[in-house]
PDB file as gemmi writes it, atoms N, CA and C in Angstrom:
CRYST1    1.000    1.000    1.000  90.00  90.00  90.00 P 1                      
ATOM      1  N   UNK A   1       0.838  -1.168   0.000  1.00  0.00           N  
ATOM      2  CA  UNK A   1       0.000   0.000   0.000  1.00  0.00           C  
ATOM      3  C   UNK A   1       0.888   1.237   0.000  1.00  0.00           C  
ATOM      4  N   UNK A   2       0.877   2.195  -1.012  1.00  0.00           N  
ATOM      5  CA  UNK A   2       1.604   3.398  -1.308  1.00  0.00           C  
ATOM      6  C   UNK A   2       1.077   4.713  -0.224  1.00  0.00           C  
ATOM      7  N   UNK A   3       1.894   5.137   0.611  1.00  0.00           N  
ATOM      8  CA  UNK A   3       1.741   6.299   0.957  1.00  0.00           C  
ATOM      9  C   UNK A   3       1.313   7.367   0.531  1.00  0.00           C  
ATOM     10  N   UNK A   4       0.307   7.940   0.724  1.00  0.00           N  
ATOM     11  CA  UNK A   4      -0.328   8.934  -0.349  1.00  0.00           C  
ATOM     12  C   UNK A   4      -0.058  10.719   0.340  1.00  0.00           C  
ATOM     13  N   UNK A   5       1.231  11.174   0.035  1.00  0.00           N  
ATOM     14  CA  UNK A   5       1.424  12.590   0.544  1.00  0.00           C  
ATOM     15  C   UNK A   5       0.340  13.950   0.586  1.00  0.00           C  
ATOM     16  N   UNK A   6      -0.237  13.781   1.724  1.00  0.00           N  
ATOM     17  CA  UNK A   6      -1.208  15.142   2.210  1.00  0.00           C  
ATOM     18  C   UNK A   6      -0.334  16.235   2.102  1.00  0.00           C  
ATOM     19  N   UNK A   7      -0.733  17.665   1.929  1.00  0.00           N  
ATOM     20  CA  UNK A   7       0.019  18.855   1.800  1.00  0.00           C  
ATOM     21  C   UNK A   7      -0.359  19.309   2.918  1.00  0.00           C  
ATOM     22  N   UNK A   8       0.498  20.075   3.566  1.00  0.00           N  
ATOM     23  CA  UNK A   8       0.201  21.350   4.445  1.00  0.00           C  
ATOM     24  C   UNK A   8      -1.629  21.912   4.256  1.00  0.00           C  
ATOM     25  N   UNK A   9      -1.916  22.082   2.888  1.00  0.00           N  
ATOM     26  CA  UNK A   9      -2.758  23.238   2.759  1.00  0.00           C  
ATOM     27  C   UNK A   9      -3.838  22.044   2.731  1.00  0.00           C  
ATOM     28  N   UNK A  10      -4.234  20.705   2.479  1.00  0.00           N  
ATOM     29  CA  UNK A  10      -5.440  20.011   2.699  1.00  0.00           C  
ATOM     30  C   UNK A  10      -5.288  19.525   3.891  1.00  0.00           C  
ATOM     31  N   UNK A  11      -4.035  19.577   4.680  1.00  0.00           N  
ATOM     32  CA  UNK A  11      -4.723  18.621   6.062  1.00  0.00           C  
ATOM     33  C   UNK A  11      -5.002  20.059   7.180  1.00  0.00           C  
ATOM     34  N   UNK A  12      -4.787  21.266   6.861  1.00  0.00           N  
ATOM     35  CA  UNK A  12      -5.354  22.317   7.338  1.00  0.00           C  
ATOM     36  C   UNK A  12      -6.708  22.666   7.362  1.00  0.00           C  
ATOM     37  N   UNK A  13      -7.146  22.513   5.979  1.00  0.00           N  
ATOM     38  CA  UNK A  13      -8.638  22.936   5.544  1.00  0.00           C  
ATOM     39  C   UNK A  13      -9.078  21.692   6.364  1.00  0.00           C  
ATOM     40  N   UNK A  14      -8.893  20.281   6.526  1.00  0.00           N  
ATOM     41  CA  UNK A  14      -9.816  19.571   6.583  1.00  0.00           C  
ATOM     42  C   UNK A  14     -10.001  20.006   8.555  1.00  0.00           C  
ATOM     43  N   UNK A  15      -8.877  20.465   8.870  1.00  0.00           N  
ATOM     44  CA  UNK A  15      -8.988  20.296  10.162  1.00  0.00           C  
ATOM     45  C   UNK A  15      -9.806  21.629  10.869  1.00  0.00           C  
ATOM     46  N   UNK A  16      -9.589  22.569  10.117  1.00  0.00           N  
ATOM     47  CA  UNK A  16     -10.177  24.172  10.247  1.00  0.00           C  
ATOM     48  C   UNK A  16     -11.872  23.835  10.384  1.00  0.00           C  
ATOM     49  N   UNK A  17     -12.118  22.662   9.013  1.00  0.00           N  
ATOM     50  CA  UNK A  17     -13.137  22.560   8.742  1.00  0.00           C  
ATOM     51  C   UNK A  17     -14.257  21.559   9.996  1.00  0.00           C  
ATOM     52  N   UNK A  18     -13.047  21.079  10.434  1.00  0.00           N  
ATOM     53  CA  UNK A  18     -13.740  19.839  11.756  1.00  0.00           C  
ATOM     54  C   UNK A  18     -13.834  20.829  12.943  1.00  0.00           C  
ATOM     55  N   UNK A  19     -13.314  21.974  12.867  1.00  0.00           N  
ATOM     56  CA  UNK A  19     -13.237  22.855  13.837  1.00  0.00           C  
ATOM     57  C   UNK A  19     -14.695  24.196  14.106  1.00  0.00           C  
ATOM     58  N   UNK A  20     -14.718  23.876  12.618  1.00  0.00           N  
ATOM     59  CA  UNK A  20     -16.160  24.553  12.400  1.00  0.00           C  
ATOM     60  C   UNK A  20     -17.514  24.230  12.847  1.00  0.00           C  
ATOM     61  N   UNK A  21     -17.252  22.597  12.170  1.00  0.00           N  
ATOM     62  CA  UNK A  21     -18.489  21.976  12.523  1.00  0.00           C  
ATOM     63  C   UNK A  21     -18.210  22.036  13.852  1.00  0.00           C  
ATOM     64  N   UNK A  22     -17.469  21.508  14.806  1.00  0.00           N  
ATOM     65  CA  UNK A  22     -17.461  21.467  16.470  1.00  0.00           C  
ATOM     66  C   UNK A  22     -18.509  22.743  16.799  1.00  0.00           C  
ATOM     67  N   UNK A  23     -17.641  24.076  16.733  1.00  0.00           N  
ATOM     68  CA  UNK A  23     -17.924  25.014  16.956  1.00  0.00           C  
ATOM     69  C   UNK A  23     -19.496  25.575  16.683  1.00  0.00           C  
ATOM     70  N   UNK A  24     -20.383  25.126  15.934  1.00  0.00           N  
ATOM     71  CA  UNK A  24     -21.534  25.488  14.999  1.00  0.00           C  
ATOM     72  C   UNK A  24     -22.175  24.363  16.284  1.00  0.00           C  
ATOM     73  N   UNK A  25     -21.962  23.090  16.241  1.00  0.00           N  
ATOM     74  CA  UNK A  25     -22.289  21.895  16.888  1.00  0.00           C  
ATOM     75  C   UNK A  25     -22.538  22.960  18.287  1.00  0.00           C  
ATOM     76  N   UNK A  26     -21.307  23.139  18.831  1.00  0.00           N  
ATOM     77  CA  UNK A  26     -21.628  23.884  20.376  1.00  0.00           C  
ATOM     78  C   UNK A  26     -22.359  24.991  20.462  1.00  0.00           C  
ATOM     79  N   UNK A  27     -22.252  25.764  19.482  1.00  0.00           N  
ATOM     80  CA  UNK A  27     -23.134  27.259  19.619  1.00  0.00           C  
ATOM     81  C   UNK A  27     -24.781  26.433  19.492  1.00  0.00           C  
ATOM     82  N   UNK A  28     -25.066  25.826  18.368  1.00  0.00           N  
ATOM     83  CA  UNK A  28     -26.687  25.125  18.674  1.00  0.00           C  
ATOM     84  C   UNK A  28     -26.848  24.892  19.951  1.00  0.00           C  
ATOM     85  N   UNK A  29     -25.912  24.429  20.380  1.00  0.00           N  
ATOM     86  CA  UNK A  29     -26.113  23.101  22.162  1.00  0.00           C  
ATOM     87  C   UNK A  29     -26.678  24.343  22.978  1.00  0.00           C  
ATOM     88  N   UNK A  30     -25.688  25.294  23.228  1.00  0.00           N  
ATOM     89  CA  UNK A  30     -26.336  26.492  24.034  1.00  0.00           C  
ATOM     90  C   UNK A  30     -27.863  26.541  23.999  1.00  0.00           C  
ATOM     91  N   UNK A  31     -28.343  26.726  22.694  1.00  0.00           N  
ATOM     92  CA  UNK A  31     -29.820  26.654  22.625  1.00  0.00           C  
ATOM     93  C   UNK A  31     -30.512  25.901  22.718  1.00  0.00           C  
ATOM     94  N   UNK A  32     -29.836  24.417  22.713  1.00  0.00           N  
ATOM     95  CA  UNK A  32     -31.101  23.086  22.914  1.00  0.00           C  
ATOM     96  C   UNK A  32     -30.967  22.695  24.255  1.00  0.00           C  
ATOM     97  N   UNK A  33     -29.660  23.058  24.899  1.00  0.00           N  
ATOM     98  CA  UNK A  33     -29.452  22.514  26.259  1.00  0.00           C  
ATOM     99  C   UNK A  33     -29.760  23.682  26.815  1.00  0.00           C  
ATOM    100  N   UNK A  34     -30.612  24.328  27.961  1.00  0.00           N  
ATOM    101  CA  UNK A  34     -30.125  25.436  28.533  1.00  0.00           C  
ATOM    102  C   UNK A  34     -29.540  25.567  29.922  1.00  0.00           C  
ATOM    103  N   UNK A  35     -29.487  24.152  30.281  1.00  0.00           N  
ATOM    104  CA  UNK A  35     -28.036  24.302  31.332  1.00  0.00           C  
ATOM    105  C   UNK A  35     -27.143  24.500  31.170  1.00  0.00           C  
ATOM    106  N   UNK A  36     -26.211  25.226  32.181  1.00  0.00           N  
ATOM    107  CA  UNK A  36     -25.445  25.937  32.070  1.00  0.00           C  
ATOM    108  C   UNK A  36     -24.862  26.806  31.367  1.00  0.00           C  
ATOM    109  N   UNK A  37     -25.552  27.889  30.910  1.00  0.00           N  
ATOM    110  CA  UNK A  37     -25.979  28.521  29.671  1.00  0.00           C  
ATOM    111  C   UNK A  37     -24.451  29.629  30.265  1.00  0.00           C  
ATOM    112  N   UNK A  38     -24.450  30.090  31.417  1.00  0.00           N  
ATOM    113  CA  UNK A  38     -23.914  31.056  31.576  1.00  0.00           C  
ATOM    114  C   UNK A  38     -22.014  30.675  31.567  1.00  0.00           C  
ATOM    115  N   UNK A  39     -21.811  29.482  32.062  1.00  0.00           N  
ATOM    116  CA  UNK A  39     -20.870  29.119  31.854  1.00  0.00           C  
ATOM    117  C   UNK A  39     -20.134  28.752  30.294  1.00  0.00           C  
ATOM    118  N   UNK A  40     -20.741  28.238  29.780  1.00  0.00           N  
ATOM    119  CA  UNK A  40     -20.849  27.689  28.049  1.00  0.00           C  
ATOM    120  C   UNK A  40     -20.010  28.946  27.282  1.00  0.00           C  
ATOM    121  N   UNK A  41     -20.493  30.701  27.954  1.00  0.00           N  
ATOM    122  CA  UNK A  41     -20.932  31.278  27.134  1.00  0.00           C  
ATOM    123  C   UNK A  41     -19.295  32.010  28.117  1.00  0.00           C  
ATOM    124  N   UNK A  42     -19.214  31.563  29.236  1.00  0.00           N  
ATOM    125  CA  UNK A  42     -17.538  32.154  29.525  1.00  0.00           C  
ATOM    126  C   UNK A  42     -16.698  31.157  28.595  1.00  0.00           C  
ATOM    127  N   UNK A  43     -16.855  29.920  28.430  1.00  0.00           N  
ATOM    128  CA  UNK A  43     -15.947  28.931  27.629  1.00  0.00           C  
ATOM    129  C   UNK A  43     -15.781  29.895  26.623  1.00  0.00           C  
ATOM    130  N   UNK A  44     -16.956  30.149  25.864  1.00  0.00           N  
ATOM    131  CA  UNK A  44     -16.562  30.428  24.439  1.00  0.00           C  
ATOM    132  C   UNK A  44     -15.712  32.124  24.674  1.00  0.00           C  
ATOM    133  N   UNK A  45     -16.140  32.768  25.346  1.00  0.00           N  
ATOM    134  CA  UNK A  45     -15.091  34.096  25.867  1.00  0.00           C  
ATOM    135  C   UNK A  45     -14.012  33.948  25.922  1.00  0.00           C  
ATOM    136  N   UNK A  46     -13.205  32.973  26.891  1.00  0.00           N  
ATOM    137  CA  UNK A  46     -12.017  32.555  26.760  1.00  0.00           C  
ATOM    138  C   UNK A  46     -11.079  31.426  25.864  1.00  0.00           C  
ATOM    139  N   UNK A  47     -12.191  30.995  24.799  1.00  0.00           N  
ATOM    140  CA  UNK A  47     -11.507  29.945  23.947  1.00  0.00           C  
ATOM    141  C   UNK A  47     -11.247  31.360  22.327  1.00  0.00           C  
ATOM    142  N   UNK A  48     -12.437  32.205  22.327  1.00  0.00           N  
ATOM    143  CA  UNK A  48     -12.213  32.921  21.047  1.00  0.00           C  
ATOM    144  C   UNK A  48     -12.141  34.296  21.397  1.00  0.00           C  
ATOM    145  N   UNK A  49     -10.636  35.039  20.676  1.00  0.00           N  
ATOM    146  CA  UNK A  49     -10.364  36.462  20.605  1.00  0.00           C  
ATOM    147  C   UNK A  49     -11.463  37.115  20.024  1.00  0.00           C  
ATOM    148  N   UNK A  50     -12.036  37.838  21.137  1.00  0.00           N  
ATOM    149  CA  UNK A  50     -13.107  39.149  20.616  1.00  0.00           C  
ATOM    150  C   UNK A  50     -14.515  38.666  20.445  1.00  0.00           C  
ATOM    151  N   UNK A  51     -14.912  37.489  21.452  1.00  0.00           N  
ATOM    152  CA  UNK A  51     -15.789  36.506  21.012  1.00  0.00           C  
ATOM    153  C   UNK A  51     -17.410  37.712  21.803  1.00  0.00           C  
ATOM    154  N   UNK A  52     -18.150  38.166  20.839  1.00  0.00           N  
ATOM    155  CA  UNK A  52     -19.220  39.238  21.232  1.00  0.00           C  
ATOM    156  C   UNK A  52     -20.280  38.689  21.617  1.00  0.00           C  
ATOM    157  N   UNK A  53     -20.321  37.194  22.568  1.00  0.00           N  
ATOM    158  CA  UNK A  53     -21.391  36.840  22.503  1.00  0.00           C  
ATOM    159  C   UNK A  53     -22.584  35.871  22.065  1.00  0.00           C  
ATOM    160  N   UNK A  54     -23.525  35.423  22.214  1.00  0.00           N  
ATOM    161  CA  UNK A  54     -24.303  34.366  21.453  1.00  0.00           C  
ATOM    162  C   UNK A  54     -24.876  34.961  20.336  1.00  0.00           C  
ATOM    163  N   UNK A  55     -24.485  36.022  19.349  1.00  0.00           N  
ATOM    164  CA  UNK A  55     -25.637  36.472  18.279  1.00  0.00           C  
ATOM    165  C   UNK A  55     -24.547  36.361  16.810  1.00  0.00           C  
ATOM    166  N   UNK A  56     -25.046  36.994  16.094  1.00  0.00           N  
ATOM    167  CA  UNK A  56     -24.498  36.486  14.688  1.00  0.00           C  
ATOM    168  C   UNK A  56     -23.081  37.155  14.643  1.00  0.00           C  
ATOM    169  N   UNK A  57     -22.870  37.983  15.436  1.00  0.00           N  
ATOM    170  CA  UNK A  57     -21.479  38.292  15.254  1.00  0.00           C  
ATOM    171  C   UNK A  57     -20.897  37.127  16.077  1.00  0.00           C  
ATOM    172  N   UNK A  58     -21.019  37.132  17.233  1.00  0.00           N  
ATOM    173  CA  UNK A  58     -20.472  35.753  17.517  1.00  0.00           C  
ATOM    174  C   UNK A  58     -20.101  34.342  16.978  1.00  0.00           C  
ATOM    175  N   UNK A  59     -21.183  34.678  15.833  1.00  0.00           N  
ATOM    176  CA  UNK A  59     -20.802  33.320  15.080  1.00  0.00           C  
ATOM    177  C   UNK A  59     -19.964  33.471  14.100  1.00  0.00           C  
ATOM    178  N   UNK A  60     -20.109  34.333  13.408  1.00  0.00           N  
ATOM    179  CA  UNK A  60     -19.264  34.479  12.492  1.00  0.00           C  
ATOM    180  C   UNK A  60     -17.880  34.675  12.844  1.00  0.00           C  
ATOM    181  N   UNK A  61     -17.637  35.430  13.846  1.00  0.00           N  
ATOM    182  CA  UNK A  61     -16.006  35.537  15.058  1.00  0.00           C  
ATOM    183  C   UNK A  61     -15.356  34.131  15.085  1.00  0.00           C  
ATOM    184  N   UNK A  62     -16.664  33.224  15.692  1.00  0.00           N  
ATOM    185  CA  UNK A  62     -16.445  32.164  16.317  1.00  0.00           C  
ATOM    186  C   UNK A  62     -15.777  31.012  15.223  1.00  0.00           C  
ATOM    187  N   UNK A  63     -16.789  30.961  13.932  1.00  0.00           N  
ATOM    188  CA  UNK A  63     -16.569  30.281  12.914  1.00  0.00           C  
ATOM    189  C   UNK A  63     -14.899  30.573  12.194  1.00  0.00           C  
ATOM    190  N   UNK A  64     -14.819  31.784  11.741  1.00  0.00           N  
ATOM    191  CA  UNK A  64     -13.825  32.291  11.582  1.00  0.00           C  
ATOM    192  C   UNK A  64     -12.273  31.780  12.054  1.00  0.00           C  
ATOM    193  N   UNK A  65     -12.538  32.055  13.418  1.00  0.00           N  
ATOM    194  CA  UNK A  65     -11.484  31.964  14.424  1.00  0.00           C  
ATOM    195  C   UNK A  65     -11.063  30.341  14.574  1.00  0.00           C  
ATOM    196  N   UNK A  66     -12.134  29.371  14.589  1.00  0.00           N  
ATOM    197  CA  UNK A  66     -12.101  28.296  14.154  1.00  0.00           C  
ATOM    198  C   UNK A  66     -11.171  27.331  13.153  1.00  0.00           C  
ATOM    199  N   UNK A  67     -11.597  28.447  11.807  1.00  0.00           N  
ATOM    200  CA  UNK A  67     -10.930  27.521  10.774  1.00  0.00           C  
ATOM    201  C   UNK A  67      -9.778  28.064  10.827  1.00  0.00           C  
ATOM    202  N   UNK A  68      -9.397  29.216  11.060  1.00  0.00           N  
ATOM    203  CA  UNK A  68      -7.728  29.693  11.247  1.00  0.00           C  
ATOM    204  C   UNK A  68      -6.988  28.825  12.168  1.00  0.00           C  
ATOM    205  N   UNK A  69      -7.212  28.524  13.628  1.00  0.00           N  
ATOM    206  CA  UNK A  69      -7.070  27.873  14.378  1.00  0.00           C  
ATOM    207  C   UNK A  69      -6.594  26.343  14.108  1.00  0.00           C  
ATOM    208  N   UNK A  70      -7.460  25.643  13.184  1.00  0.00           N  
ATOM    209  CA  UNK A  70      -7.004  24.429  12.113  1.00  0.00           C  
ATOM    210  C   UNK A  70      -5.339  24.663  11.117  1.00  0.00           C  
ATOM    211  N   UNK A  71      -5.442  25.731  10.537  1.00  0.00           N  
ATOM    212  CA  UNK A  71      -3.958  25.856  10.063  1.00  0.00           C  
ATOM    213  C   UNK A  71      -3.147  26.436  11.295  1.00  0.00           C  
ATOM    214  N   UNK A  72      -3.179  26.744  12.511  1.00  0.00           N  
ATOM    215  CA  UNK A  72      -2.388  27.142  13.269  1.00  0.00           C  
ATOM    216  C   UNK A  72      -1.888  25.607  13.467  1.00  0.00           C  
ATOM    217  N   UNK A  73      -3.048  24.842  14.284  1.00  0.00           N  
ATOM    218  CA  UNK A  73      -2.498  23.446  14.693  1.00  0.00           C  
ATOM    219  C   UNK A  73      -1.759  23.160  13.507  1.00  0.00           C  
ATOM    220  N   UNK A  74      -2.116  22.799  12.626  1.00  0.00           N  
ATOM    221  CA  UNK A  74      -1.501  21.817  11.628  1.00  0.00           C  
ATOM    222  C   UNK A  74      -0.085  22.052  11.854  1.00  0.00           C  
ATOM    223  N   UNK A  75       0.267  23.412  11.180  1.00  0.00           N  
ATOM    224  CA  UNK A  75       1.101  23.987  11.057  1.00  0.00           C  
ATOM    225  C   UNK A  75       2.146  24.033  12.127  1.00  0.00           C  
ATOM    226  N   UNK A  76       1.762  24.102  13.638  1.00  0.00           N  
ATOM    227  CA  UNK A  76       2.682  23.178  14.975  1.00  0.00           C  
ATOM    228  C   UNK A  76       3.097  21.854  14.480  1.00  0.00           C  
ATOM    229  N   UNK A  77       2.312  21.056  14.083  1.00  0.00           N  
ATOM    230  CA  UNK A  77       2.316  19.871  14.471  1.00  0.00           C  
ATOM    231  C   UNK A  77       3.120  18.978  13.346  1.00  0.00           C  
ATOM    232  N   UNK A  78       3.229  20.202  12.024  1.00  0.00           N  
ATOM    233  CA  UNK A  78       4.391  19.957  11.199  1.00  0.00           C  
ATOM    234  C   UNK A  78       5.673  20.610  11.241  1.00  0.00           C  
ATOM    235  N   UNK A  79       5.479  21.294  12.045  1.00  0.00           N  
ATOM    236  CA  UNK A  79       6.995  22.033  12.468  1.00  0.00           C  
ATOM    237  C   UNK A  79       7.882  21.328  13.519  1.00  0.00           C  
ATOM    238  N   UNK A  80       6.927  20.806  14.549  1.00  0.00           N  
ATOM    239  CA  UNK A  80       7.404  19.997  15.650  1.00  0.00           C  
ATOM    240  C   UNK A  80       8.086  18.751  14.981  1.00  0.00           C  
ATOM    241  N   UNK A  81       7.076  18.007  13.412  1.00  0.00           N  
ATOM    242  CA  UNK A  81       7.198  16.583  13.256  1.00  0.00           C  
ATOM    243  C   UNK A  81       8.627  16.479  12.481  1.00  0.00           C  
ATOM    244  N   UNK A  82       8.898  18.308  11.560  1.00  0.00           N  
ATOM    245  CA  UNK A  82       9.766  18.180  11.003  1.00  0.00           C  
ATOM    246  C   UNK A  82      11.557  18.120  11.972  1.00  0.00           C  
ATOM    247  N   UNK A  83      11.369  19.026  13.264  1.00  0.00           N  
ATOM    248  CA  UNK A  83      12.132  19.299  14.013  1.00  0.00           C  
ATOM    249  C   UNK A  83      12.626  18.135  15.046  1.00  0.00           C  
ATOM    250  N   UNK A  84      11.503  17.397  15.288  1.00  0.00           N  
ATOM    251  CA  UNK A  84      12.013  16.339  16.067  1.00  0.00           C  
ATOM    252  C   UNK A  84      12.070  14.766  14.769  1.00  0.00           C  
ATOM    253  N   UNK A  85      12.389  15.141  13.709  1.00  0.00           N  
ATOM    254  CA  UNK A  85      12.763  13.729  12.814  1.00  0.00           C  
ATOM    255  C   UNK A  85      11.855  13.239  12.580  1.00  0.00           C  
ATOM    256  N   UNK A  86      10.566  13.066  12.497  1.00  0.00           N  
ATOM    257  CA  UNK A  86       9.374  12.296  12.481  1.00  0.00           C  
ATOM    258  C   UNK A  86       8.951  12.227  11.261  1.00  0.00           C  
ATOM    259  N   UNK A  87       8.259  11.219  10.322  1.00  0.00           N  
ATOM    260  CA  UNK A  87       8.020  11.176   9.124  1.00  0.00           C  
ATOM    261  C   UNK A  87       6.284  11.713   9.272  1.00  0.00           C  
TER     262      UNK A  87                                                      
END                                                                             
């Protein structure tokens, strides 16, 4: 079975993109769950820069901040793999 080389720029998108759905996934939950509504809503304060809240700016911040966040990781996690020898 041949190794099939992922690039930098698709294993980013795919991960930005799993980061989205999470994120979209949790902002609904707020509204179907309403326990602990007030806490949920410090998580998301301290997980996203400039995060305004449960309304559409929030989401769009949130979403945003998300898929960037996906090429940040990646982008560690190929710098680390290249630095410590790792294929």
């Amino acid at each position: 079975m041949s190794e099939k080389s992922v690039s930098y720029w698709q294993q980013a998108n795919r991960l930005g993109l799993f980061f989205v759905a999470l994120f979209l996934i949790c902002f609904a939950w707020f509204y179907m769950n309403p326990a602990e509504q007030v806490l949920h809503e410090q998580l998301f304060n301290l997980t996203f820069i400039g995060f305004s809240g449960m309304s559409f700016a929030g989401v769009v911040s949130g979403t945003i901040q998300s898929y960037v966040w996906g090429y940040i990781f990646v982008g560690i996690w190929m710098t680390v793999s290249k630095v410590s020898g790792m294929k």
